[in-house]
C-alpha positions in Angstrom: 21.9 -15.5 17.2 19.5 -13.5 14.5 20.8 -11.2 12.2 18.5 -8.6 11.2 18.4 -7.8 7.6 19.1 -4.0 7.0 15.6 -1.5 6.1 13.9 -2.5 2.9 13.3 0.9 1.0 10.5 1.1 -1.5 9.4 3.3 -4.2 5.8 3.6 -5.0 4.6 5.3 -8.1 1.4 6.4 -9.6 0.6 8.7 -12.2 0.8 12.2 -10.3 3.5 11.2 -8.2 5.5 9.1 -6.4 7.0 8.7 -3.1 9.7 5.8 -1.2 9.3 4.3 2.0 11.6 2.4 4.3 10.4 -0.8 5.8 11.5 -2.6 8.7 12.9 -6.1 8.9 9.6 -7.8 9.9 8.2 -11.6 8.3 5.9 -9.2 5.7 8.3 -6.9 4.7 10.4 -10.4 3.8 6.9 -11.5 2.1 6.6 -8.2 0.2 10.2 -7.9 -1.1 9.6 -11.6 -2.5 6.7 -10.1 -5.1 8.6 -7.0 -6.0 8.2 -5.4 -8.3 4.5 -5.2 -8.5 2.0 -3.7 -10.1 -2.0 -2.9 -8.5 -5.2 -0.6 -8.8 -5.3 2.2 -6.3 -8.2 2.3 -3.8 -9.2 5.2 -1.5 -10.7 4.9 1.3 -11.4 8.9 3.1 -7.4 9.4 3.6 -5.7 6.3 2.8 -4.4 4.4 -0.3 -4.6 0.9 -0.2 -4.3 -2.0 -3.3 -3.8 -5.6 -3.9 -0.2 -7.1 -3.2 -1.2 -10.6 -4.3 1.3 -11.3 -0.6 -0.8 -13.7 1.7 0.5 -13.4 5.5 -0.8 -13.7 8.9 -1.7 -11.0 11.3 1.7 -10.2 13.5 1.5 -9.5 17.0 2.5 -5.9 16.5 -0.5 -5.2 14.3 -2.1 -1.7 15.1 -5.7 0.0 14.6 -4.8 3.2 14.9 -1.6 4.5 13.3 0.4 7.6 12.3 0.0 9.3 9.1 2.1 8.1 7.0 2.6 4.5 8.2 3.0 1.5 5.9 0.7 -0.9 6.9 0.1 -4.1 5.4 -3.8 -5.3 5.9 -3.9 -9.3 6.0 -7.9 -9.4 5.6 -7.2 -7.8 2.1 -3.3 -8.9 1.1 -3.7 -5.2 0.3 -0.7 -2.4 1.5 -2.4 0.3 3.1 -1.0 4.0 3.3 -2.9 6.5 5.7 -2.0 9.9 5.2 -5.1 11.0 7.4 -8.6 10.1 8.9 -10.5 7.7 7.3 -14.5 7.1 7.6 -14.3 5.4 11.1 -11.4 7.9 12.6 -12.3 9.1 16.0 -11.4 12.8 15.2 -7.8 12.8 13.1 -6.3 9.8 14.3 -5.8 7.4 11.3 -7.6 4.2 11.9 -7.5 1.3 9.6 -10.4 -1.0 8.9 -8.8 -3.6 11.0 -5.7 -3.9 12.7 -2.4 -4.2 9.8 0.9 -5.2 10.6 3.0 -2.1 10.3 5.7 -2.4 8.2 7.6 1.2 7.9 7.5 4.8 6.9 6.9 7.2 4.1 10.1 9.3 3.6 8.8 12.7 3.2 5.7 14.3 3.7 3.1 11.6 3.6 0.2 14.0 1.9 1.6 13.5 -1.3 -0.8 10.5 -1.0 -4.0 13.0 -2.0 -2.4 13.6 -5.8 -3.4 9.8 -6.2 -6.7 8.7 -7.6 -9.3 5.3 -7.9 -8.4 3.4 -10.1 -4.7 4.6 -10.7 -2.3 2.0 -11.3 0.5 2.2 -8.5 3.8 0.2 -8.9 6.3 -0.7 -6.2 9.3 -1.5 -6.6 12.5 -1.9 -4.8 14.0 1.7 -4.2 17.4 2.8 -6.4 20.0 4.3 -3.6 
């Protein structure tokens, strides 16, 4: 029988702000929690934040295209995470659509649109979450 491992929650932090997520119990999220904490350069990309993870992992059979703001989504073509918070420059009216299809890994807590307050080049650190 598998046990599943409780939600991962993250806290990611940039100059202007930060926000926490909670991740599911999915073979990235186990990848991800393995590097924490770590430290990237923020890129934009119309509405989303994405950066660098330095995690290598396959594409999961649940990996999505088009996802709701505030997703977590981890983009394997990139080892980058990727945070939509709104359209980006191939969205088919206000649908967020990634560059290629991520494997989703969990939820912003909160209103995703904090997102805009960060800018290129910021560094961003995430870290495991303090309860």
């Amino acid at each position: 029988m598998q046990t599943t491992q409780p939600p991962v929650r993250i806290r990611i932090s940039w100059p202007a702000g930060h926000l926490t997520a909670t991740l599911d119990d999915t073979p990235t999220t186990r990848a991800l929690s393995k590097a924490l904490p770590l430290v990237s350069t923020a890129h934009l990309w119309g509405e989303e934040v994405y950066f660098d993870t330095g995690v290598s992992v396959s594409r999961e059979t649940r990996a999505r295209e088009v996802v709701e703001p505030g997703t977590v989504a981890f983009w394997p073509d990139g080892d980058a995470l990727a945070l939509p918070y709104g359209p980006t420059p191939i969205s088919q009216g206000d649908e967020c659509r990634l560059a290629s299809p991520c494997n989703v890994l969990g939820r912003v807590d909160g209103d995703p649109r904090l997102l805009a307050t960060v800018r290129e080049g910021d560094p961003i650190r995430v870290e495991p979450a303090d309860d």
